[in-house]
C-alpha positions as CSV (number, residue, x, y, z in Angstrom):
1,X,0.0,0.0,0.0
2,X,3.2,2.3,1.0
3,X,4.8,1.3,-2.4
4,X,1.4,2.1,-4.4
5,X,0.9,5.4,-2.5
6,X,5.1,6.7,-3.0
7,X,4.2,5.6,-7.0
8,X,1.3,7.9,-7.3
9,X,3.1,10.7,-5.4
10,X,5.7,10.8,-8.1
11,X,3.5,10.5,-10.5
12,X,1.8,13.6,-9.2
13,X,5.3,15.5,-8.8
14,X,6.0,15.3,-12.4
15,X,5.2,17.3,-14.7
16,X,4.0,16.3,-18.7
17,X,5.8,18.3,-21.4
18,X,3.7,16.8,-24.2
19,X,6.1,14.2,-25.9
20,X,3.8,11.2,-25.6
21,X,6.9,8.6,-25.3
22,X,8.9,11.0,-22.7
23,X,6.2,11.1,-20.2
24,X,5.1,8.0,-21.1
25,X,7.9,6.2,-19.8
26,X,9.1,8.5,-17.2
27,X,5.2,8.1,-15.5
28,X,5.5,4.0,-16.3
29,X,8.4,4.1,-14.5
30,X,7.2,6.1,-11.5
31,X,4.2,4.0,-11.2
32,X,6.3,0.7,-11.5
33,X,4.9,-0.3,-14.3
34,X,7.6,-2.4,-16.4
35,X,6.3,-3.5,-20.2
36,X,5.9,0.5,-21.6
37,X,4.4,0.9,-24.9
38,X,6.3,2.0,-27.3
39,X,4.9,5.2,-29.7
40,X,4.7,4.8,-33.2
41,X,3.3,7.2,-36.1
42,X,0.3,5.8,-37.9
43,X,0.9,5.6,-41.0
44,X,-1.2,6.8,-43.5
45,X,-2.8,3.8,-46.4
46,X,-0.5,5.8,-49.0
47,X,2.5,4.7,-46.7
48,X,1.4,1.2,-44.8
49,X,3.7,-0.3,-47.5
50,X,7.1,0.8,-46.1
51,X,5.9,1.2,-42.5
52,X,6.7,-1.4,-39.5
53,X,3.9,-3.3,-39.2
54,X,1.5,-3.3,-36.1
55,X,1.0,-7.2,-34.1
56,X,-2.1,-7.8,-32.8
57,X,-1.9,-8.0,-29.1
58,X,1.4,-6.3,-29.0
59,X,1.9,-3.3,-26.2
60,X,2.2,-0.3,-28.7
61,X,1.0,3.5,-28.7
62,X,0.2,4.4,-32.4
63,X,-0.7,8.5,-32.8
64,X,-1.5,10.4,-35.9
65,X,0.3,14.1,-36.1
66,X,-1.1,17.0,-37.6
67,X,2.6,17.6,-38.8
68,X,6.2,16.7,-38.6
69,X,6.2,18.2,-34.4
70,X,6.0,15.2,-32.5
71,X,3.9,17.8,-29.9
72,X,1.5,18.3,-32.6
73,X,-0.5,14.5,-31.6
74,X,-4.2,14.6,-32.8
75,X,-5.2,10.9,-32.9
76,X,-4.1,8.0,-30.4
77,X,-4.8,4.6,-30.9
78,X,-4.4,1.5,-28.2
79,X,-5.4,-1.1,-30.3
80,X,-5.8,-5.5,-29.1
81,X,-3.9,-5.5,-25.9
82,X,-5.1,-5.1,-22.5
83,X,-5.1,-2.1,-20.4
84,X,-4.8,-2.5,-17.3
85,X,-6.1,0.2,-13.8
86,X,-2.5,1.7,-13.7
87,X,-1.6,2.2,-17.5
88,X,-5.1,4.3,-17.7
89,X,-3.9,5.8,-14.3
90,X,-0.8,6.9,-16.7
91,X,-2.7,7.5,-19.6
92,X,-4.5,10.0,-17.7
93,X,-1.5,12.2,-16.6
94,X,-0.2,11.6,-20.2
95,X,-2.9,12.9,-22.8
96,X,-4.5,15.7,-21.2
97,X,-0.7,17.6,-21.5
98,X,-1.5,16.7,-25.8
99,X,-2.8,19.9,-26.7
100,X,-4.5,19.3,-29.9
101,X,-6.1,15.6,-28.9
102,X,-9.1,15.1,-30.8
103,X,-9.4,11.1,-31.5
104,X,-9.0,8.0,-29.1
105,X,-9.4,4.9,-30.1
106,X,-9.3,2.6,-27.2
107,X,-10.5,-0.6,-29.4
108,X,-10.3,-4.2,-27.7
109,X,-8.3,-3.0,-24.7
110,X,-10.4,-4.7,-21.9
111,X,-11.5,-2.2,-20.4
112,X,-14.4,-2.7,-17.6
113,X,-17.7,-0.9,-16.2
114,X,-15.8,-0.2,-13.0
115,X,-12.7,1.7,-15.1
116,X,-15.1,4.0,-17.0
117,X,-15.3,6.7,-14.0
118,X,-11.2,7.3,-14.5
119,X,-11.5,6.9,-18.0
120,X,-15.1,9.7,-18.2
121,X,-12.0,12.3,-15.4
122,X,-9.5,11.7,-18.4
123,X,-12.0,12.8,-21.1
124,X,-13.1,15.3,-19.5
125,X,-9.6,16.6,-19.3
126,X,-8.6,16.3,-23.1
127,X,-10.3,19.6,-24.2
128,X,-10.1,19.2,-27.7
129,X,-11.3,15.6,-27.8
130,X,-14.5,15.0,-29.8
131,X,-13.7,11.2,-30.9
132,X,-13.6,8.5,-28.4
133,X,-13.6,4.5,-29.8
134,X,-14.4,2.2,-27.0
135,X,-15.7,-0.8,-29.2
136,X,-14.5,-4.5,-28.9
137,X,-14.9,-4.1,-24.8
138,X,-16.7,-5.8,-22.6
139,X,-19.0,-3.8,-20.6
140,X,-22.4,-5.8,-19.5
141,X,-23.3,-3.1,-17.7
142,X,-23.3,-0.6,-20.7
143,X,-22.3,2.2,-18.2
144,X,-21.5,4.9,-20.8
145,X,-23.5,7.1,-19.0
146,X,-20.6,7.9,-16.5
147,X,-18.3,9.2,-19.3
148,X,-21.3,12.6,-19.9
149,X,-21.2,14.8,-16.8
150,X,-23.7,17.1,-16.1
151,X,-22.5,19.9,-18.2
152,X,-22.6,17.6,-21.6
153,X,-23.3,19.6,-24.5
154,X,-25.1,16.0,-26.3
155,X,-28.0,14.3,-24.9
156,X,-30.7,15.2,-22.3
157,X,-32.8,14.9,-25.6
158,X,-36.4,16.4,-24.7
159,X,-40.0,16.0,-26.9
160,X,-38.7,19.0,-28.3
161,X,-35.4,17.4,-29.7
162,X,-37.4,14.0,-30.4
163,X,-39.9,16.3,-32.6
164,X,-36.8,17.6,-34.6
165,X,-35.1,14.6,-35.4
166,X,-38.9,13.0,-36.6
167,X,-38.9,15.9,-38.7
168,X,-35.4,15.4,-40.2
169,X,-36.6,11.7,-40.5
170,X,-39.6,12.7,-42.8
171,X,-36.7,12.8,-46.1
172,X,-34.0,11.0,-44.9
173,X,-33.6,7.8,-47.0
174,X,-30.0,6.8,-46.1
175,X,-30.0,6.5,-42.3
176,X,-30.2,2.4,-41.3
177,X,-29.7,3.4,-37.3
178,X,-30.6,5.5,-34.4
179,X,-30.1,5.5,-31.2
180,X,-31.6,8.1,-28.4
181,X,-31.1,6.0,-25.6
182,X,-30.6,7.5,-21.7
183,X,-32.3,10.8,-23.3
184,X,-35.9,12.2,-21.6
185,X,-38.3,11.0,-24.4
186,X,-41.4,10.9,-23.4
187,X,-44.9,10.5,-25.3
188,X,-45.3,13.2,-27.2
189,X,-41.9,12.4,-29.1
190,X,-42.9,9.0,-29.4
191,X,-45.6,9.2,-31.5
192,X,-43.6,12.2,-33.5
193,X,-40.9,9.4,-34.4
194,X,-44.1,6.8,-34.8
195,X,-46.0,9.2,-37.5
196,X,-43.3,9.6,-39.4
197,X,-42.6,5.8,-39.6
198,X,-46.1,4.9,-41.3
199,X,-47.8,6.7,-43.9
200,X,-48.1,10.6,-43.2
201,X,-49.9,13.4,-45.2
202,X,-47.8,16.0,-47.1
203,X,-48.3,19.5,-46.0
204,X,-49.1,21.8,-49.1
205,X,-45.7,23.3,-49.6
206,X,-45.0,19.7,-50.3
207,X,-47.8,18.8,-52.7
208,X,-46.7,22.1,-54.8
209,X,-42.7,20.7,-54.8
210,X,-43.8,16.7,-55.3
211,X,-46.0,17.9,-58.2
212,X,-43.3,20.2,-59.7
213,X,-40.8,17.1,-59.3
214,X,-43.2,14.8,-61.5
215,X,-43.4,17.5,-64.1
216,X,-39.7,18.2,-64.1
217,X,-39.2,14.2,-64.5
218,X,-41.7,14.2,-67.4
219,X,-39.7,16.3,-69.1
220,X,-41.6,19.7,-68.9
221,X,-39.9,23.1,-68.4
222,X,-38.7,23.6,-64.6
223,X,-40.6,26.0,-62.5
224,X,-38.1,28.3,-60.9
225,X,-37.9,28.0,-57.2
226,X,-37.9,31.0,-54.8
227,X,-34.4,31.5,-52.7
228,X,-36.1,31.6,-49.5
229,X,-37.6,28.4,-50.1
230,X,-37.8,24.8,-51.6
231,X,-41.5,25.1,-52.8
232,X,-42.8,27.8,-55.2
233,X,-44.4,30.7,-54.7
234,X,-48.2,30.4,-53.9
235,X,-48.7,33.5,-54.6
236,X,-49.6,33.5,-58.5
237,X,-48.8,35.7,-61.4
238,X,-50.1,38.8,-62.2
239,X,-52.0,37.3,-65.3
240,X,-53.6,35.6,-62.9
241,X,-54.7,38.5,-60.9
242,X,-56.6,40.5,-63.8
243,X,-58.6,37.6,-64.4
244,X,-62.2,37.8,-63.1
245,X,-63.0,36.0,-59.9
246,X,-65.3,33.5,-62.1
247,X,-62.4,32.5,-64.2
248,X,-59.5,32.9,-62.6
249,X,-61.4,30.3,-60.2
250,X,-62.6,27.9,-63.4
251,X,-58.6,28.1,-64.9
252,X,-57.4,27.2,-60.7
253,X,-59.6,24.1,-61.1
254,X,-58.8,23.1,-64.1
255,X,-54.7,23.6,-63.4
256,X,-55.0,21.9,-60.5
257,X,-57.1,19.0,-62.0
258,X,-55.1,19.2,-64.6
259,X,-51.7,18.4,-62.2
260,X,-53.4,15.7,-60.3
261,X,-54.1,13.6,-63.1
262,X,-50.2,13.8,-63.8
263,X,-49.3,13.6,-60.3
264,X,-51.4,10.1,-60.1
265,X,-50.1,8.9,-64.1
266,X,-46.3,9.8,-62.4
267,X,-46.8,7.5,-59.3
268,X,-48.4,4.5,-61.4
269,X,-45.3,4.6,-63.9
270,X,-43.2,4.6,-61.0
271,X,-44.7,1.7,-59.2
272,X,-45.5,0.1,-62.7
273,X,-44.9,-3.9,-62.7
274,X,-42.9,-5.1,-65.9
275,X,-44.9,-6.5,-68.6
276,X,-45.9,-10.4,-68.2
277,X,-47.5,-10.7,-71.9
278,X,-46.1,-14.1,-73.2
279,X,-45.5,-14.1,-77.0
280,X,-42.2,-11.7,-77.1
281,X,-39.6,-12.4,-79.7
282,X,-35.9,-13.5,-78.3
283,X,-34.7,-10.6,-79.7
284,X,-36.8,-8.8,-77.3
285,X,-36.1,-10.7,-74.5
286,X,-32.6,-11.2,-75.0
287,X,-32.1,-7.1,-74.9
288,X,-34.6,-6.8,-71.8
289,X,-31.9,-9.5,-70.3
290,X,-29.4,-7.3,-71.1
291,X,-31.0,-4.4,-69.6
292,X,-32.1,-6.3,-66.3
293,X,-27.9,-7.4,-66.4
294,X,-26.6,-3.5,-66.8
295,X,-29.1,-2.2,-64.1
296,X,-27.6,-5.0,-61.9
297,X,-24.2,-3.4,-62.3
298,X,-25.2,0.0,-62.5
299,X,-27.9,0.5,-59.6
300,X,-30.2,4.1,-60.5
301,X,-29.9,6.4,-58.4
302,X,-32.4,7.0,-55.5
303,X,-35.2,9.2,-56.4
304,X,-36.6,11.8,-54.4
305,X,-38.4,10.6,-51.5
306,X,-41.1,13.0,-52.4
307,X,-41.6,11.0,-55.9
308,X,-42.7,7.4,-53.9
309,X,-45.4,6.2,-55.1
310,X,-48.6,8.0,-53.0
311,X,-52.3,7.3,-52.1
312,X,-54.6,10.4,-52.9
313,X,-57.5,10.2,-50.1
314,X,-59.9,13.2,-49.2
315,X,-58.0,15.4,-51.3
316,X,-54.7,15.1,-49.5
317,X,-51.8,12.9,-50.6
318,X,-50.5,10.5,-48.7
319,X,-47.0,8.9,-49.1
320,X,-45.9,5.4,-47.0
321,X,-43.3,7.1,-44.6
322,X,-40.0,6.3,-43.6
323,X,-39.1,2.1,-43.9
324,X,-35.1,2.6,-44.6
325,X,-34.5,3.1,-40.6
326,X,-33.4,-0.4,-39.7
327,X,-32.9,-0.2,-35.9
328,X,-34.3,2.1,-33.7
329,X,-32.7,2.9,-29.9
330,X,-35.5,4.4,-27.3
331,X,-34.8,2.5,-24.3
332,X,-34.1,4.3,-20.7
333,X,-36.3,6.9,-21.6
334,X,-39.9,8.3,-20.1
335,X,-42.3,6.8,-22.4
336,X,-45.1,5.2,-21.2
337,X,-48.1,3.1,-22.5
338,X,-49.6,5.9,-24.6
339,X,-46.1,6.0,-26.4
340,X,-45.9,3.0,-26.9
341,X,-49.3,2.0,-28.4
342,X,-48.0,4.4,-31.2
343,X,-44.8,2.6,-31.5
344,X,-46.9,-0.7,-31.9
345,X,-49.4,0.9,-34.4
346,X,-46.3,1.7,-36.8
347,X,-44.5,-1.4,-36.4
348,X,-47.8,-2.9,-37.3
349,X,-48.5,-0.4,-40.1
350,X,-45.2,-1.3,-41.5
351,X,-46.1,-4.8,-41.3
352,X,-49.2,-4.7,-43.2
353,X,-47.3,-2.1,-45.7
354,X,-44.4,-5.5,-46.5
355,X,-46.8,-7.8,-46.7
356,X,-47.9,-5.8,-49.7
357,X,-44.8,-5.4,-51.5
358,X,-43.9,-2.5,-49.4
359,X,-40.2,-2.0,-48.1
360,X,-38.5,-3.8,-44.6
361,X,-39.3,-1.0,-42.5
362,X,-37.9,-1.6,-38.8
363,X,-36.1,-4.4,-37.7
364,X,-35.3,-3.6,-34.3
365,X,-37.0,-1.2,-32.0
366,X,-34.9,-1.4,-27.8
367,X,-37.8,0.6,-25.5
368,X,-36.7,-1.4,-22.1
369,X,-36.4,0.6,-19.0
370,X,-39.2,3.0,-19.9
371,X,-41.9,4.0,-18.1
372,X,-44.2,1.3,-18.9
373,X,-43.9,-2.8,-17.1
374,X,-42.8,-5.2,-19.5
375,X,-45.5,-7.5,-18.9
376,X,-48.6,-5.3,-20.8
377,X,-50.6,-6.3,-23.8
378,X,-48.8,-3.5,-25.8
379,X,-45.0,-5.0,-25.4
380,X,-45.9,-7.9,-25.7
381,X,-47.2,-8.1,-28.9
382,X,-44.3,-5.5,-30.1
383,X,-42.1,-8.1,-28.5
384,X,-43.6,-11.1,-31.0
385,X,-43.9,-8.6,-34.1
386,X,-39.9,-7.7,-33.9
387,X,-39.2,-11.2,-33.0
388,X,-40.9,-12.0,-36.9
389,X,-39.0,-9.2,-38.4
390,X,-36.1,-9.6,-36.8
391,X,-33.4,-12.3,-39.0
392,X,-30.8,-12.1,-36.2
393,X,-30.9,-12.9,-32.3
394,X,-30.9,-10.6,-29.8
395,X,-27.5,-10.1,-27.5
396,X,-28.0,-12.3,-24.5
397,X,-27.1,-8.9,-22.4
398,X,-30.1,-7.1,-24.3
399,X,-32.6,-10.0,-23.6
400,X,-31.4,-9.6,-19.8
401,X,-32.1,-6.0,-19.7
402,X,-35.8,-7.0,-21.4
403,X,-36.9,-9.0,-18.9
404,X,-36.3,-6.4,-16.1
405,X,-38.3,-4.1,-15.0
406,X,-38.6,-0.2,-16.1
């Protein structure tokens, strides 16, 4: 205890000057610490030819420089070999003193739930850090929490912030997963992420930009666009002004029956089957062959999620919502049984929607430790529908946490 106590004194006493492998192994040696990492320069993929390759398991400190000063560290990397209570004790003396710190990758280093307090002091201390890797460690006890004190700039997302993301969710058609776990989502930004995951109705700035979309992909001269907006302006043309009330009303119906019937033309090319009529010629088959072989290799680019294929129903069009996200993280939040009999109605929605052709929709959906108990109707049956939709088994850790309590 003496010895351990006479080790961290010194350790104290000295003073980092910001040369990683200096301090390094004047601190290792302080603390008593006898296998010390040695420092080596990432390379970069241009250079990993000529550079000393890295061994799995082997004790070394990799770090990327913003240039040729060995001060000037902005990326460290402790990559397949264990770290143990006093080399973080070290590493916390050692990287704070690297002014312009901004990545650790601590992958595969064994780290534990009970180590994550000294590791959240040492992040804390890095004030340039913004990237910290802790994958490839086990932590059953998913204690991240510890590493965001209480004046965290990220998280503490409200129904405010839950409303926001739902509306950046609306378009987005390229993110697969989400997490807003330990956040303070309660119901009402449930059912903003729920809405937006089953079919929604466009508002009308939307109708006027999905309907100049289809016109633009029929070929017909664009509209121009105003620069304080993606939609066009509502407010008509001065041609339209000097017409009488009787006509200008007559020549607004007729325009805007006149854009619905393309509107509904657009969406039934786009969701048009290919043709099944036996009787073609090889020569015609061989070249659709051909075709179906090129798109293979060449893919066509996403439309815009405003040109999916929509239902029209009392004069408002609807469109299918949001089935790219994948996975979806609410759990240790505040949502209670009213949340989550929207959650269910999507996931159900989105059922009904596949079994139609539709898209996957989500896959996994994490709401334990919520406000709600585990054993109602409502989870239940969200538990059995993910279970369907869901190709891969759940993390024995996860299944653990499920059967607990909120």
């Amino acid at each position: 205890m003496e010895k351990e106590l006479r080790a961290e004194q010194a350790a104290e006493q000295y003073q980092c000057c910001g040369l990683l492998q200096q301090d390094l192994t004047e601190l290792c040696a302080r603390a008593g610490i006898i296998s010390i990492p040695r420092v080596t320069v990432r390379p970069f993929p241009a250079a990993a030819e000529g550079a000393e390759p890295h061994r799995l398991g082997e004790h070394c400190i990799q770090v990327e420089l913003q240039n040729d000063d060995p001060r000037s560290v902005c990326g460290v990397f402790l990559r397949g070999w264990k770290v143990e209570e006093e080399m973080l004790g070290v590493l916390s003396k050692c990287l704070p003193a690297l002014g312009n710190l901004k990545t650790l990758n601590l992958w595969s280093t064994g780290l534990t739930d009970c180590m994550l307090p000294a590791l959240g002091t040492m992040v804390a201390s890095c004030s340039q850090l913004w990237s910290l890797t802790l994958e490839g460690n086990p932590l059953p006890e998913n204690s991240f929490h510890v590493l965001m004190g209480a004046s965290s700039t990220f998280n503490c997302i409200s129904d405010v912030g839950a409303g926001h993301i739902a509306e950046g969710l609306r378009w987005n058609r390229s993110l697969l997963s989400l997490s807003l776990a330990h956040n303070r989502i309660g119901d009402i930004g449930a059912q903003k992420l729920a809405e937006v995951l089953q079919p929604f109705k466009l508002r009308h700035e939307e109708v006027v930009e999905r309907r100049r979309l289809l016109m633009e992909a029929q070929g017909q001269p664009r509209a121009a666009a105003p620069s304080g907006g993606y939609a066009p302006s509502l407010r008509g043309s001065d041609a339209a002004v000097r017409l009488s009330p009787a006509k200008q009303s007559k020549s607004t119906t007729k325009k805007k029956e006149r854009l619905r019937k393309e509107d509904v033309k657009q969406s039934k090319k786009l969701t048009a089957p290919s043709d099944p009529r036996p009787g073609r010629s090889r020569g015609t088959k061989g070249v659709s062959e051909e075709k179906q072989s090129t798109q293979a290799l060449h893919p066509a680019e996403p439309t815009h999620p405003l040109l999916e294929p929509g239902l029209h129903r009392d004069g408002h069009v609807i469109l299918p919502g949001n089935r790219v996200l994948l996975n979806l993280n609410l759990a240790h939040n505040r949502i209670t049984e009213r949340g989550l009999g929207a959650l269910l109605a999507a996931v159900e929605g989105q059922q009904q929607q596949e079994g139609a052709g539709g898209q996957q929709g989500l896959r996994r959906l994490s709401l334990h430790r919520n406000s709600f108990p585990t054993a109602c109707a409502a989870f239940t049956r969200l538990q059995e529908l993910l279970q369907q939709r869901d190709p891969l088994p759940q993390p024995a850790e996860d299944e653990e946490e499920h059967s607990l309590e909120p």
